[in-house]
C-alpha positions as CSV (number, residue, x, y, z in Angstrom):
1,X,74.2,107.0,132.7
2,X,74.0,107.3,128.9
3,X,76.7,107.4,126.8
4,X,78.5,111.2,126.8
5,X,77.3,112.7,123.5
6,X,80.3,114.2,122.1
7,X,78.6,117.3,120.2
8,X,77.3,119.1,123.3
9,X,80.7,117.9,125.2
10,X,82.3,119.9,122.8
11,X,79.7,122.9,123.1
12,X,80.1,122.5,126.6
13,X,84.1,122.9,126.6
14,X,84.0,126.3,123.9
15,X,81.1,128.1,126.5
16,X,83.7,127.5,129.3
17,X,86.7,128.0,127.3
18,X,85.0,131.8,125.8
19,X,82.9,132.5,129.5
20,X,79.7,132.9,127.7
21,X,77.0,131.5,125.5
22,X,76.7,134.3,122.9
23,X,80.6,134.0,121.9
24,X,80.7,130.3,121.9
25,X,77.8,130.5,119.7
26,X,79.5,132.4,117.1
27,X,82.4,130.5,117.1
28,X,80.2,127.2,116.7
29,X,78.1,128.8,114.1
30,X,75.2,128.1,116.5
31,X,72.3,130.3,117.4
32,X,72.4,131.3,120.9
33,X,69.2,129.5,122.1
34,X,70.3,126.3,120.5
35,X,73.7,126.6,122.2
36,X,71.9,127.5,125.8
37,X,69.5,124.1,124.8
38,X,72.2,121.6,124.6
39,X,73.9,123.2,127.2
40,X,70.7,122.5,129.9
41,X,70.3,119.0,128.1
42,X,73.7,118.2,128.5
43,X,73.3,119.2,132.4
44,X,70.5,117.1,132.5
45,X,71.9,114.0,131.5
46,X,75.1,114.2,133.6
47,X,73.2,115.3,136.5
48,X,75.5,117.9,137.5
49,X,75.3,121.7,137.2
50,X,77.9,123.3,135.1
51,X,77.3,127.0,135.2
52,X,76.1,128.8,137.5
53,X,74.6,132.7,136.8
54,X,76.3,135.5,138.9
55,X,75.7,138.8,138.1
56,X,74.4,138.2,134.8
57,X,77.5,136.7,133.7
58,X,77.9,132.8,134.2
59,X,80.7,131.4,135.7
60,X,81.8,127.5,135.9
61,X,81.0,125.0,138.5
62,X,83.7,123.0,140.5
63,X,82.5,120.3,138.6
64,X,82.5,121.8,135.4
65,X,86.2,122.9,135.9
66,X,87.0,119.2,137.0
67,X,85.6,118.0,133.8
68,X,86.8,120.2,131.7
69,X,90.5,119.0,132.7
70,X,89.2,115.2,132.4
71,X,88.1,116.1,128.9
72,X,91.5,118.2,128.0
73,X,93.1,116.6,124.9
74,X,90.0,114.7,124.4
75,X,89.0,115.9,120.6
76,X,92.4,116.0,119.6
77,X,92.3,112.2,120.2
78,X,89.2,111.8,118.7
79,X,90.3,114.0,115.8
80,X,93.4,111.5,115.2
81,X,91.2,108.7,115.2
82,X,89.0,110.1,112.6
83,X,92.2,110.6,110.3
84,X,93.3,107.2,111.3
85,X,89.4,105.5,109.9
86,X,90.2,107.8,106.7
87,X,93.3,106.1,106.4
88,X,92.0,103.1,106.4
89,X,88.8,104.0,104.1
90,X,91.5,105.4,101.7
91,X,93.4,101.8,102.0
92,X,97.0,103.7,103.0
93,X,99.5,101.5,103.9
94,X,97.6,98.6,103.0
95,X,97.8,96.2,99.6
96,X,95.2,93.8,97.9
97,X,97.2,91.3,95.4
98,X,95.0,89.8,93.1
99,X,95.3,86.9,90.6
100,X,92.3,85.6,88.5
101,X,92.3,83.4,85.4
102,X,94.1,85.0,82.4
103,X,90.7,85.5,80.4
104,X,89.0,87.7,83.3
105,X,92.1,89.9,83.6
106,X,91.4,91.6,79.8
107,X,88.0,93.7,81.2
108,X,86.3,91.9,83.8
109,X,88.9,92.2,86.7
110,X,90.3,96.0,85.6
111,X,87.1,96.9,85.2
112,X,86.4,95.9,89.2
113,X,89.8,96.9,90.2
114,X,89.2,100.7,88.9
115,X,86.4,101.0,90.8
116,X,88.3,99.9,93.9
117,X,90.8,101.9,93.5
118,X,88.3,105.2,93.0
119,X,86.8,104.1,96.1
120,X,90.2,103.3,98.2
121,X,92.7,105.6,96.5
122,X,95.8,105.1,98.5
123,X,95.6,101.1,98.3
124,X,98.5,99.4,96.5
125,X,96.9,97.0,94.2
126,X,98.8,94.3,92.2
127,X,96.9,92.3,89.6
128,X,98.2,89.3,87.7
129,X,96.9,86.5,85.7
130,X,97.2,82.3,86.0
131,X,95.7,79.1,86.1
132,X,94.0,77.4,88.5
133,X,97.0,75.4,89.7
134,X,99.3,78.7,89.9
135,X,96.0,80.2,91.7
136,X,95.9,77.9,94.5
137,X,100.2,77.9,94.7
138,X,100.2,81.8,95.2
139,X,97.0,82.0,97.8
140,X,98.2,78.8,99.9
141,X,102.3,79.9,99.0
142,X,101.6,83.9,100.6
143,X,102.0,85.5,97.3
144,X,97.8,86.8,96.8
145,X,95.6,87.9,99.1
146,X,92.6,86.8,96.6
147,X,91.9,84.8,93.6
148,X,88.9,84.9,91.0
149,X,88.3,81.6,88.7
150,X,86.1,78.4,89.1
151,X,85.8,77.0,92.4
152,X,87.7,74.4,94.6
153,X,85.9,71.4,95.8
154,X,87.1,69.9,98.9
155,X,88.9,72.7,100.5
156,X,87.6,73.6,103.8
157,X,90.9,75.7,104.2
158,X,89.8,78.0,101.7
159,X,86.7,80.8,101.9
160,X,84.8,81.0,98.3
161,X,82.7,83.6,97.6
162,X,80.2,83.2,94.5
163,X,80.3,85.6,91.5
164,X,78.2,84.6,89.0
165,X,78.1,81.9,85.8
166,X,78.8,81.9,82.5
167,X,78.0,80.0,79.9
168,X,79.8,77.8,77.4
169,X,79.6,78.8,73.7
170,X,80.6,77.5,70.1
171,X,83.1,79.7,68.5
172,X,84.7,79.6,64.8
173,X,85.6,81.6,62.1
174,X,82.4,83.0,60.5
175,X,83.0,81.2,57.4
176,X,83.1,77.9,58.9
177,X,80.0,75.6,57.7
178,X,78.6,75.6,61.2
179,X,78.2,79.7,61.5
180,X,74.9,79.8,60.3
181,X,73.5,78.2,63.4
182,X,71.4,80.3,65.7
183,X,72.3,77.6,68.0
184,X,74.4,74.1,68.2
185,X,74.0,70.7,69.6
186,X,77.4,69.5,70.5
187,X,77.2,65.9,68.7
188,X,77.6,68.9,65.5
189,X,81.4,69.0,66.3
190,X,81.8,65.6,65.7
191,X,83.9,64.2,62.9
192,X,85.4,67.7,62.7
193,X,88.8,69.2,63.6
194,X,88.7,71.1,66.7
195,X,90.5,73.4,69.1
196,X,90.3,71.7,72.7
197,X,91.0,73.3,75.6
198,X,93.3,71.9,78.9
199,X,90.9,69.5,80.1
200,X,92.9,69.6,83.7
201,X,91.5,73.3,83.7
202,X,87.9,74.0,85.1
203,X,86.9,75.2,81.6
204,X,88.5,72.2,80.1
205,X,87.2,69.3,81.6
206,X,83.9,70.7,81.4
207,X,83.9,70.9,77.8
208,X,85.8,67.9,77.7
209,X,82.8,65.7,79.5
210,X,80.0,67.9,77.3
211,X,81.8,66.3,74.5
212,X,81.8,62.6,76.3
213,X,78.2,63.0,77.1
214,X,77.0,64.1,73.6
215,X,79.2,61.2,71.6
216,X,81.2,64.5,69.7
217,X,84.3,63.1,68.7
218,X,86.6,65.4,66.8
219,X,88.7,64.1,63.7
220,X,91.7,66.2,64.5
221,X,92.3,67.7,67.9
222,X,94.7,70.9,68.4
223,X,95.5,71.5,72.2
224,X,95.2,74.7,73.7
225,X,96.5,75.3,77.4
226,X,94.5,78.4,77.9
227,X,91.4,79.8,76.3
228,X,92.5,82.7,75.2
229,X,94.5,80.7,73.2
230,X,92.1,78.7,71.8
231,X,90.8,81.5,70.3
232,X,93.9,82.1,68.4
233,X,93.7,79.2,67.3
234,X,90.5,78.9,66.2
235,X,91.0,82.1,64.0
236,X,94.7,80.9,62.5
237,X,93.2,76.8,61.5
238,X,89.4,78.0,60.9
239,X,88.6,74.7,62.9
240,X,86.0,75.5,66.2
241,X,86.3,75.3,69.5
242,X,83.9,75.6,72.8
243,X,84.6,78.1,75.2
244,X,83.1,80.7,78.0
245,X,81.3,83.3,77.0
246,X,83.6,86.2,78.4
247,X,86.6,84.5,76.4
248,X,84.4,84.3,73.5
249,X,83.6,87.6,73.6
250,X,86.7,89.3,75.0
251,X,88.8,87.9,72.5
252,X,86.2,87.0,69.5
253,X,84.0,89.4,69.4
254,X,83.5,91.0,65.7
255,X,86.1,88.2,64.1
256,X,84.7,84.7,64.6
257,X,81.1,83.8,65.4
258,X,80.1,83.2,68.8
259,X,77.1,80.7,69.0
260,X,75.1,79.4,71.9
261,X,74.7,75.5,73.0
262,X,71.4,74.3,72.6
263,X,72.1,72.5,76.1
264,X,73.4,75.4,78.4
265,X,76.5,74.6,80.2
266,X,77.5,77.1,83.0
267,X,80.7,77.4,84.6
268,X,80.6,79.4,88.6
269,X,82.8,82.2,89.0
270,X,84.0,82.5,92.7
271,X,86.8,84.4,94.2
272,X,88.9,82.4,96.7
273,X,90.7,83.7,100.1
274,X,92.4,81.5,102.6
275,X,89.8,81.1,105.8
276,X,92.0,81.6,108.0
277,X,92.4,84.9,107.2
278,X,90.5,88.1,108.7
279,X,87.9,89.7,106.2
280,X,89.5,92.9,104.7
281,X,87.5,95.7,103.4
282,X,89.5,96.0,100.7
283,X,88.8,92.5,99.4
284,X,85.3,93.3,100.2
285,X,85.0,96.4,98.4
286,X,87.1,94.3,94.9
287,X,84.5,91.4,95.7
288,X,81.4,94.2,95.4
289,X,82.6,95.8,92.4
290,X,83.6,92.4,90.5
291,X,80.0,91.1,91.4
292,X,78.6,94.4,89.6
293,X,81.0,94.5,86.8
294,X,79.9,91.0,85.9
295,X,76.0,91.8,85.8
296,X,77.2,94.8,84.0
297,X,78.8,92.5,81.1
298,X,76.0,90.0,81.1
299,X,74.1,92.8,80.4
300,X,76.5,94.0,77.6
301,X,77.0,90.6,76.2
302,X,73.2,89.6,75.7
303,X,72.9,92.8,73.4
């Protein structure tokens, strides 16, 4: 037997409940006929007869009566369930704490976290910001559910989902003698103080080895333990600095000039979620909107 459709069920239960087709058609906002269709395909697909006509009026078959009682309580079940999958569309009584790298918590993260929150209302969403190191701690430690940054090689006990990359970029106050360029070679750097960032950060090291690799060896070097604060930095000594794009731009957009690298450079942007945990929508629906809100800047950004 197929599955019971649940639609004419329910037609089925307001005919017997009223004792007639033409009143349980008004009160289901159905025209008779359709009402009397369902009710014969309904018949037809149980194999049983459910009314019988006496005397013009129908009355109920003993099976009818029998399934009716099976059925009693049966919608309000099924109406708790459907408030119980709102619930959980909604997020109540459920939390997503996210912590991404400090630079991608000024518009790229908020900017994916209102558009989970529009979508999942009731969710209780925490959001902070850290390195790499204090990343991994929280996820591994219990203290986030999900992390965005670079990714982690060699850790099968962690599930790393791919975002998107962005580039590394020259930045330095617009009166510095390289802010001219349309674009730079790195070997331009050398001989000339610079802004360097943590090179035991993912950002870091990378620029560090593009450095190596192009012989660019600054006179002066002023250390900077996050990007963001490079860019401080940058602005306060007038030296230059490399950096990602979205730092570049979050932070020094309309003061400094932000030039290309003749060799593009591209740091992945992955969020991270320990695999032995279940999927969760509501990491889903953040992982979504942070993939869109990305494309979204790129788009911005190459303006």
């Amino acid at each position: 037997m197929k599955a019971i459709n649940l639609h004419r069920l329910q037609i089925f239960r307001t005919v017997y409940e009223l004792a007639g087709i033409s009143a349980a058609a008004r009160k289901l906002n159905l025209a008779q006929p359709t009402v009397s269709r369902h009710l014969a395909v309904f018949e037809d697909e149980l194999k049983v007869s459910l009314f019988s006509n006496v005397a013009g009026r129908i009355e109920p078959t003993w099976e009818a009566q029998r399934l009716y009682a099976e059925t009693s309580g049966l919608f309000e079940r099924v109406s708790m369930l459907e408030r119980s999958v709102e619930a959980l569309q909604r997020g109540s009584s459920d939390s997503l704490r996210i912590i991404g790298a400090n630079t991608l918590c000024i518009s790229l993260i908020p900017e994916a976290v209102g558009s989970l929150q529009q979508k999942m209302p009731d969710l209780a969403i925490s959001v902070d910001g850290g390195g790499a190191a204090a990343q991994l701690m929280a996820l591994r430690g219990g203290m986030a559910d999900i992390t965005v940054g670079a990714p982690v090689a060699g850790s099968p006990d962690l599930r790393q989902d791919h975002i998107g990359r962005t580039a590394l970029v020259a930045v330095m106050p617009k009166s510095h003698p390289l802010a001219d360029r349309k674009m730079l070679d790195l070997h331009a750097f050398n001989g000339l103080p610079c802004v360097m960032p943590n090179p035991k950060a993912p950002i870091g090291g990378l620029v560090h080895k593009a450095f190596e690799a192009a012989g660019a060896v600054p006179s002066r070097v002023l250390s900077a333990m996050s990007p963001s604060f490079a860019i401080g930095l940058v602005a306060s000594t007038g030296w230059c600095s490399v950096t990602d794009e979205i730092t570049a731009h979050d932070f020094g957009r309309g003061r400094l000039a932000v030039i290309p690298l003749e060799k593009r450079i591209e740091i992945e942007l992955v969020t991270l979620e320990l695999s032995r945990s279940p999927s969760r929508r509501s990491a889903g629906v953040f992982k979504d909107a942070l993939g869109r809100a990305f494309k979204a800047y790129g788009q911005r950004a190459a303006r």
